[in-house]
N, CA and C of each residue as an Amber inpcrd file, in Angstrom:
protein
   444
   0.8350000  -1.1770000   0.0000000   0.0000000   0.0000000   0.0000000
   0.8790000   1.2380000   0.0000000   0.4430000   2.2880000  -0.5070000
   0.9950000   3.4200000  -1.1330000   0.4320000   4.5170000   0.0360000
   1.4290000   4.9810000   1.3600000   0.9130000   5.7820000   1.9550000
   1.4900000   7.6900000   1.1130000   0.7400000   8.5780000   1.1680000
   0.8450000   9.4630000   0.8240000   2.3270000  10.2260000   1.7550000
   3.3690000  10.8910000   1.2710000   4.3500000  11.1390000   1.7740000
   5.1330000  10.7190000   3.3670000   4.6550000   9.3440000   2.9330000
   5.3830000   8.4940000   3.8420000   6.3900000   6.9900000   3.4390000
   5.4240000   6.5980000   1.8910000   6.2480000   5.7380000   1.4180000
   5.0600000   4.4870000   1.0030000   5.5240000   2.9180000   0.9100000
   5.0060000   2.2540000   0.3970000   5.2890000   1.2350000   1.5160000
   4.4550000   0.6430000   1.5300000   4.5630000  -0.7500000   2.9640000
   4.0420000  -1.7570000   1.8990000   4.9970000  -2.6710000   2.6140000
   4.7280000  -4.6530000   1.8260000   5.4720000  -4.6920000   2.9260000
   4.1460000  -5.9810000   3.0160000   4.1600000  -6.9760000   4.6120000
   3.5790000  -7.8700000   3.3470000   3.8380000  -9.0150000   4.5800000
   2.8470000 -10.1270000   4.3530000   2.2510000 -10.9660000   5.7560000
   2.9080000 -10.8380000   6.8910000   2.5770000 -11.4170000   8.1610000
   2.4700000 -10.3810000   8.5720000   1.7700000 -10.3510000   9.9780000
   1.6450000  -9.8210000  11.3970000   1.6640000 -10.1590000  12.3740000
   2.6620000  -9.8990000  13.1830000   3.7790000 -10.5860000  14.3120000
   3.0140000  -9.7510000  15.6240000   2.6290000 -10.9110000  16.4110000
   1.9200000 -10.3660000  17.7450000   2.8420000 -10.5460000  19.0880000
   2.6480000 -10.0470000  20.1640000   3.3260000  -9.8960000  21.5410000
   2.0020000 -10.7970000  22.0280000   1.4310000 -11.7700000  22.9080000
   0.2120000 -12.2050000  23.3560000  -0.0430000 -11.4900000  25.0200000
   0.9510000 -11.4250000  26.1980000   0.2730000 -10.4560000  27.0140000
   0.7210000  -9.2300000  26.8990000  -0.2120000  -8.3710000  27.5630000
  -0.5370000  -7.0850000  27.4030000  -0.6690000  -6.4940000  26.3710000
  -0.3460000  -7.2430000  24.7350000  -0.5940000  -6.7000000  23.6900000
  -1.9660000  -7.5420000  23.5360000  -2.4190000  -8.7820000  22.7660000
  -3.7110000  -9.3970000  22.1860000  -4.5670000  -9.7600000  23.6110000
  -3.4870000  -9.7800000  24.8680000  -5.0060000 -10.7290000  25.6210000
  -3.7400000  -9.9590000  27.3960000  -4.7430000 -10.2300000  27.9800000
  -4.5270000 -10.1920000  29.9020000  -4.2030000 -11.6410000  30.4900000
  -3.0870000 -11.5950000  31.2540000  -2.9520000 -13.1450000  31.7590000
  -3.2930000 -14.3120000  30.8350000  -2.8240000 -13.7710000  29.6320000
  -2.7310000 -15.2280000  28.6860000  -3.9790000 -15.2330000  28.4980000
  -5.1300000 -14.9480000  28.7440000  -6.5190000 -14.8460000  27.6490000
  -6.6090000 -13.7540000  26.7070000  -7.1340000 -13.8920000  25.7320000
  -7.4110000 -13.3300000  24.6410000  -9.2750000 -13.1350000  24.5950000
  -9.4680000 -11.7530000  24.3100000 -11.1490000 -12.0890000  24.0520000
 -11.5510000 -12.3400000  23.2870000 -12.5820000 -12.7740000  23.2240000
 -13.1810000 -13.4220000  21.4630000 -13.4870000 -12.5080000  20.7340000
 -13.8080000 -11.3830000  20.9120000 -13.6940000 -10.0660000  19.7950000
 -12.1700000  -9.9110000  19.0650000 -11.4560000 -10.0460000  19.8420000
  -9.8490000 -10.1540000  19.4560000  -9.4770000 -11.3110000  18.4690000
  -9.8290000 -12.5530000  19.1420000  -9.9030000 -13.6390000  17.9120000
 -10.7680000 -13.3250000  16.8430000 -12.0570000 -12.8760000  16.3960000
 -12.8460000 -12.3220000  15.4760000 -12.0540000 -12.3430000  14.8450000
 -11.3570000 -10.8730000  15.0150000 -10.4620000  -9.9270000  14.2290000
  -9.1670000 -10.7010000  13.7250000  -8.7130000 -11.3150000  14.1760000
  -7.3900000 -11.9600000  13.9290000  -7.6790000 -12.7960000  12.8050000
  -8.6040000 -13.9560000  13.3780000  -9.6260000 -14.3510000  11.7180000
  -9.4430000 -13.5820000  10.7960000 -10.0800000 -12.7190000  11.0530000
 -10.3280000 -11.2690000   9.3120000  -8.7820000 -10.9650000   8.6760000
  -7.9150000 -11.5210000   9.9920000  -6.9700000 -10.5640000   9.9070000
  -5.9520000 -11.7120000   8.8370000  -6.1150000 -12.9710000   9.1310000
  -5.7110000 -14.1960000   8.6610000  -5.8120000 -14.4610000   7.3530000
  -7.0640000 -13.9850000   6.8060000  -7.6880000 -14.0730000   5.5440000
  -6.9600000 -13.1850000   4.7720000  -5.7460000 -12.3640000   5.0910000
  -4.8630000 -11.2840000   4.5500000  -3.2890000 -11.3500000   4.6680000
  -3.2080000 -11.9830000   5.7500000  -1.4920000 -12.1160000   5.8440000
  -2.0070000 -13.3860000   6.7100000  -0.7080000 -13.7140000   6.8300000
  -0.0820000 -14.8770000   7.8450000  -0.2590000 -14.0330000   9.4140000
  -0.9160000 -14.5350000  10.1990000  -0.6840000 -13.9760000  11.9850000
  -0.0300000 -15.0220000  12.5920000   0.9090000 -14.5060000  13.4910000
   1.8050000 -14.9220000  14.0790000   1.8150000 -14.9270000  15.3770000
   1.8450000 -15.2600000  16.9180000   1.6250000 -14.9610000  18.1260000
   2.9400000 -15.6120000  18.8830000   3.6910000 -14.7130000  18.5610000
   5.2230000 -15.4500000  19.2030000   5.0920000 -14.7440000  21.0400000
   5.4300000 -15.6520000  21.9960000   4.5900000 -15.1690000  23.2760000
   6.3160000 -16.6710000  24.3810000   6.1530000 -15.7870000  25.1780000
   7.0960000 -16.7980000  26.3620000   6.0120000 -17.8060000  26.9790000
   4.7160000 -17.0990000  26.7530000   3.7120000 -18.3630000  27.1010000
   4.1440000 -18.5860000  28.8410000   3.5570000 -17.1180000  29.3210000
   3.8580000 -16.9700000  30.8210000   3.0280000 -17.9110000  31.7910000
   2.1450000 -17.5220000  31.1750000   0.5080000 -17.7730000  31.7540000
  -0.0140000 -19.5610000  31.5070000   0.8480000 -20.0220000  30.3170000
   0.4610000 -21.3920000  29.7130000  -0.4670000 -21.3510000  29.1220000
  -0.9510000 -20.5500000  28.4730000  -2.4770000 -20.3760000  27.4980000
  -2.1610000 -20.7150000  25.9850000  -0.8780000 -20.2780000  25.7730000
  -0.4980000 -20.0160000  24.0220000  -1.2200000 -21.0700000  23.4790000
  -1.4100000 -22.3190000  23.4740000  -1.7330000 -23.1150000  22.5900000
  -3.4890000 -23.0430000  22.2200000  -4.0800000 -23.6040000  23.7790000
  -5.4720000 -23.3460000  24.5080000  -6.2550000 -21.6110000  23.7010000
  -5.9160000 -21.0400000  23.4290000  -5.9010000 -19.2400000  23.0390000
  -6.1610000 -19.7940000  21.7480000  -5.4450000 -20.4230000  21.0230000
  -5.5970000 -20.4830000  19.3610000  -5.4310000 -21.3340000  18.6250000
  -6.1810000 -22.4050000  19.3860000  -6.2810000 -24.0000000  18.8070000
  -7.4890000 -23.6380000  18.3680000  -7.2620000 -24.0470000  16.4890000
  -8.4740000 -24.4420000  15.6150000  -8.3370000 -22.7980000  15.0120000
  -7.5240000 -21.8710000  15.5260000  -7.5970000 -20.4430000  14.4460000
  -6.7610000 -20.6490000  13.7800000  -6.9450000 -19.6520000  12.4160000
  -5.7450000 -19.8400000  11.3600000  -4.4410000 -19.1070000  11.8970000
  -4.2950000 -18.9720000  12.7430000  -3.0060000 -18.6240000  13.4880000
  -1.6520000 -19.3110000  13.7270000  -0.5590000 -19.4580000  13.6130000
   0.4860000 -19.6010000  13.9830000   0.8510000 -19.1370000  15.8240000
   1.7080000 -20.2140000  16.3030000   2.0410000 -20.0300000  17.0440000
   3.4620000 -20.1570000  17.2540000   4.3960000 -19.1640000  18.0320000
   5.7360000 -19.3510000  18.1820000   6.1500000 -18.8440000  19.5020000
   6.3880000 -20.2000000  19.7840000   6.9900000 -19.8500000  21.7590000
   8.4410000 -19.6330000  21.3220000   8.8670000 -18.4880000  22.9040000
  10.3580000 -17.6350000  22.6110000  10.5230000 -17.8110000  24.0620000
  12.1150000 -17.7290000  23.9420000  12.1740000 -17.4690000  25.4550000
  12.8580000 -15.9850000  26.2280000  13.0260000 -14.9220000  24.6290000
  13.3030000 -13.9250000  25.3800000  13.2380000 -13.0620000  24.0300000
  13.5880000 -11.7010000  23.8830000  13.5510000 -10.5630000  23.1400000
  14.4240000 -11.0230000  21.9550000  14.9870000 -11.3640000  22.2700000
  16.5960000 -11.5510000  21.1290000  16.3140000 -12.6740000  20.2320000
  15.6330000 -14.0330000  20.9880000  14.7290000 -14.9730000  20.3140000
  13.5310000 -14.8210000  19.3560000  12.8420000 -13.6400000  19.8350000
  11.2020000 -13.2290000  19.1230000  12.2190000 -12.7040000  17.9460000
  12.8240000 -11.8280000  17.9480000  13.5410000 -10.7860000  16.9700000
  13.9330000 -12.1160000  15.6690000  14.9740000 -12.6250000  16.1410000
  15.4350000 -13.6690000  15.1710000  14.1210000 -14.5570000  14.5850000
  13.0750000 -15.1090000  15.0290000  12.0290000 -15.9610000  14.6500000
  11.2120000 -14.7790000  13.3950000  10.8810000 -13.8280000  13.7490000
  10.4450000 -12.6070000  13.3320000  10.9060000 -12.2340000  11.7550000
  12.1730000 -12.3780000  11.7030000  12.9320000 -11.9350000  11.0120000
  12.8250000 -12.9370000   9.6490000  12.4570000 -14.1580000  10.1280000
  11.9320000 -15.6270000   8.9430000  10.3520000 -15.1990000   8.1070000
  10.2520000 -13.8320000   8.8330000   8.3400000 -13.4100000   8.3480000
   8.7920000 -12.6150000   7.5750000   9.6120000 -11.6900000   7.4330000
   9.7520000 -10.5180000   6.9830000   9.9960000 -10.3210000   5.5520000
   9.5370000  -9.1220000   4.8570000   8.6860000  -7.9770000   5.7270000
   7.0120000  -8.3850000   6.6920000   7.2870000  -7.5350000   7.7330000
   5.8920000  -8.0150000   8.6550000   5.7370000  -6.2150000   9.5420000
   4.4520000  -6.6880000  10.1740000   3.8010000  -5.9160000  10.6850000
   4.3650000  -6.4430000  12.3470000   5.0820000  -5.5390000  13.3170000
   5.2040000  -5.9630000  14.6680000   4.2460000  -5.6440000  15.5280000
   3.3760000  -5.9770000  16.5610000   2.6490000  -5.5000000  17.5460000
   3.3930000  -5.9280000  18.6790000   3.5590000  -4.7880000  19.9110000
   3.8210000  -5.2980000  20.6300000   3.7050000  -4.1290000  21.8990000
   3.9490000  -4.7510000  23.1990000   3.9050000  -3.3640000  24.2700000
   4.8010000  -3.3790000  25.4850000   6.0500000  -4.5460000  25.7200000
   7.3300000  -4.6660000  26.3970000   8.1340000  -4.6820000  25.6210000
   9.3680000  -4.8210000  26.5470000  10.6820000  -4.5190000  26.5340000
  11.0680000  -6.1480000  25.7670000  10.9010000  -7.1780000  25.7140000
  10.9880000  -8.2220000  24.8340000  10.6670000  -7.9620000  23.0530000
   9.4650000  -6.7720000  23.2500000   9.2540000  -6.8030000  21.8820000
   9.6880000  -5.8500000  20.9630000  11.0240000  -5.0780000  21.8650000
  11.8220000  -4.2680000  20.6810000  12.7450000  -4.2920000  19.6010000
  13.2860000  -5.1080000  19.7860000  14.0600000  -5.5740000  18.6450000
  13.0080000  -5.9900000  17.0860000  12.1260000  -6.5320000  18.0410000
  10.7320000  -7.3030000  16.6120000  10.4240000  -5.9670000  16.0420000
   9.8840000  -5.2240000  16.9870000   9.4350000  -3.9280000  16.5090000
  10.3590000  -3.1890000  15.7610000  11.5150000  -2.3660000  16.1160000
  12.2940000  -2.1930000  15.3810000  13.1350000  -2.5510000  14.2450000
  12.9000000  -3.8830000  13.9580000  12.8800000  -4.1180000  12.2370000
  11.9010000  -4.5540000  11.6110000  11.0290000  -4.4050000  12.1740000
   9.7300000  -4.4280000  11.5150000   9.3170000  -3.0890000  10.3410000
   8.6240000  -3.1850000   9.7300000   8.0590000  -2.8870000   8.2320000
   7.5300000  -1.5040000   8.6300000   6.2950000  -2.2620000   9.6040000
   5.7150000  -1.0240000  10.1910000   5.3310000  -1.9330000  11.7590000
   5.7790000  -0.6160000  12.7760000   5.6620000  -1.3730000  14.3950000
   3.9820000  -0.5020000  15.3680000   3.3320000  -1.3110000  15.3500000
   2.4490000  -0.7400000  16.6620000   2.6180000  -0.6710000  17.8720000
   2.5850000  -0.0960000  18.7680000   2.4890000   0.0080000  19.9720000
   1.3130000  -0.4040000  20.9900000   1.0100000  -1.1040000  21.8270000
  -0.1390000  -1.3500000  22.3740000  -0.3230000  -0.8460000  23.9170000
  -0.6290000   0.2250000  24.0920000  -0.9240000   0.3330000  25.6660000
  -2.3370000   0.5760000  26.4510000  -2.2130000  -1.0420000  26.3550000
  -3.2120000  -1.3530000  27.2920000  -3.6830000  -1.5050000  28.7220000
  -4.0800000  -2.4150000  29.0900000  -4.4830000  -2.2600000  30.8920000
  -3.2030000  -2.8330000  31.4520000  -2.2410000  -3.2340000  30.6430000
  -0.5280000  -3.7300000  31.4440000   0.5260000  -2.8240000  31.0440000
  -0.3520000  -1.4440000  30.1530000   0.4320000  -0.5140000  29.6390000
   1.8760000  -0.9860000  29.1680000   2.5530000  -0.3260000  28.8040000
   3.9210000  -0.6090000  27.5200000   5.0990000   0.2800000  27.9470000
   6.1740000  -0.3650000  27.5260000   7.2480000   0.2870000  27.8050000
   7.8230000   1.2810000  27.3320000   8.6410000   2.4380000  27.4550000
   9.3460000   3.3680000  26.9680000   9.5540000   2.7940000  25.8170000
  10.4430000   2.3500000  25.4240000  11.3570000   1.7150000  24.7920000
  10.5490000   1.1140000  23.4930000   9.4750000   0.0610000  24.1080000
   8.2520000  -0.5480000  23.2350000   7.7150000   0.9310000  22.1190000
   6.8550000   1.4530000  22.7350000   6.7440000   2.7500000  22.5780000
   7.6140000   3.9660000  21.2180000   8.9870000   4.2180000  21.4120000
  10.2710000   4.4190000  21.0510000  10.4040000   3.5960000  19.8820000
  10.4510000   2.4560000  19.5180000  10.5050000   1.5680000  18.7020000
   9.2520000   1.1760000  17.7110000   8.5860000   2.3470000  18.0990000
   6.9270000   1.5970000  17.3230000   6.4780000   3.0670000  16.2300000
   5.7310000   2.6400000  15.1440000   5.5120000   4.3300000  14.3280000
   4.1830000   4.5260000  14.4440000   3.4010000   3.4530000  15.2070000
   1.8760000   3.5140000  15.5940000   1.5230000   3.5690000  16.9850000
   0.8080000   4.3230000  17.9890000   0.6740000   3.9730000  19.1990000
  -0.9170000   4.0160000  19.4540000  -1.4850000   2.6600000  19.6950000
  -2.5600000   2.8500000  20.0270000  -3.4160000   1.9200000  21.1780000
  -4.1890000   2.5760000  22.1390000  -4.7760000   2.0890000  23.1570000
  -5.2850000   0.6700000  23.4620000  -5.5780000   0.1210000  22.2560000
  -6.0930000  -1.1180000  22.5700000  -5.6880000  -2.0150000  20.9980000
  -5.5880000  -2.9860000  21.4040000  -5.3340000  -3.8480000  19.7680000
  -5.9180000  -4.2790000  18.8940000  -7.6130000  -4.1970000  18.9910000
  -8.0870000  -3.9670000  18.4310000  -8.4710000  -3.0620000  17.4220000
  -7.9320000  -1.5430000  17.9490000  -7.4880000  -0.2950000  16.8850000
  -6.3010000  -0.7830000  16.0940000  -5.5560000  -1.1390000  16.3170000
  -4.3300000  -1.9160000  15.1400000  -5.0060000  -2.8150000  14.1210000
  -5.4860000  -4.0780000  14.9440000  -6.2230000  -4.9600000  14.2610000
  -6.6640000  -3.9200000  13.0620000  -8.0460000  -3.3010000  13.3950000
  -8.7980000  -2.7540000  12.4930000  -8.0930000  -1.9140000  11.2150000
  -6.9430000  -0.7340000  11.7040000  -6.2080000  -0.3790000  10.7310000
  -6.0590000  -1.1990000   9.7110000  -5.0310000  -2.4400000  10.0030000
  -4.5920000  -3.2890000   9.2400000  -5.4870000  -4.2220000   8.1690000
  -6.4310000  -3.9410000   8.8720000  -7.7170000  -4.3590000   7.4550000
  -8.7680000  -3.4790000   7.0590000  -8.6530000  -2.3800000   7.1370000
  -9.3710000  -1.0380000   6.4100000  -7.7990000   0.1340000   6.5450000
  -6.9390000  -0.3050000   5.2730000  -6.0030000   0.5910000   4.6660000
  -5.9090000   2.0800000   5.1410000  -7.3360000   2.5690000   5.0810000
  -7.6700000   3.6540000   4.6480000  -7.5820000   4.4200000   6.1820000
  -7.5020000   3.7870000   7.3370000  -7.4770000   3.9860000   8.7800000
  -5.8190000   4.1470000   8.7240000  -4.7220000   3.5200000   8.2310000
  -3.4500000   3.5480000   7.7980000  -3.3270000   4.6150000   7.7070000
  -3.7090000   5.0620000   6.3730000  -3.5390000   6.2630000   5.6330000
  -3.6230000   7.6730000   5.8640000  -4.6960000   7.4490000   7.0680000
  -5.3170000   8.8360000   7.3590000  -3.7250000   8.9670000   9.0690000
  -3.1670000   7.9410000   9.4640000  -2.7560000   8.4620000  10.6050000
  -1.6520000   8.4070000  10.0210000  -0.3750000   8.1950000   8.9000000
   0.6780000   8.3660000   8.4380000   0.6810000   8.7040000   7.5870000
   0.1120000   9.4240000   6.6430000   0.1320000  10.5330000   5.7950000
   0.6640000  11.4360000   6.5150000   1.4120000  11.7120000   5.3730000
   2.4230000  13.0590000   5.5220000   2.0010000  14.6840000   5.5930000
């Protein structure tokens, strides 16, 4: 997609953080899965997660989702890097490196809020991930917040 004096983005995946970015204590809500669906039907989704909580699998058994357990920042980054170009979501300090070579990086600060750094590393910042979600499949929500 062709953003107006910002440039041209090609992705083909979208690389998720799972707590505090898609879900709380390792759940995810089913409005969130909805979207990830929609979101599936367009790129490859990805949910690379340390799998704190033990949910990762339980969360997205039977979605068209990918799953990739990590055991630290430097790990997500390198796994990440096999997608690319991709879309990063994320809202800790594990998910900067992903974010920062990522295509295009969101920020998520939600109810476990996000790090400096997360934050710093991201060209999107938005409250809940479901506003990402949605961008990423109506262009035109893109367009209007990175236009130049």
């Amino acid at each position: 997609m062709e953003i107006p004096g910002y440039g041209k983005l090609e992705f083909s995946a979208v690389l998720f953080d799972l707590n505090g970015t898609l879900g709380k204590e390792g759940k995810v809500p089913e409005d969130v899965k909805e979207l990830l669906v929609k979101l599936a039907d367009q790129y490859t989704v990805v949910v690379l997660s340390a799998d704190t909580f033990g949910t990762l699998e339980r969360e997205f058994k039977g979605l068209p989702i990918r799953i990739e357990r990590v055991s630290s920042g430097a790990e997500k980054a390198e796994i990440a890097d096999g997608y690319a170009p991709y879309v990063a979501v994320g809202n800790g300090n594990n998910d900067v490196a992903m974010l920062e070579k990522a295509e295009l990086a969101f920020c998520v600060i939600g109810n476990e809020g996000a790090t400096v750094d997360a934050l710093l590393a991201s060209d999107i910042v938005v409250r809940d991930v479901k506003d990402a979600i949605e961008m990423l499949l109506d262009e035109r929500k893109l367009i209007a917040t990175l236009r130049r």
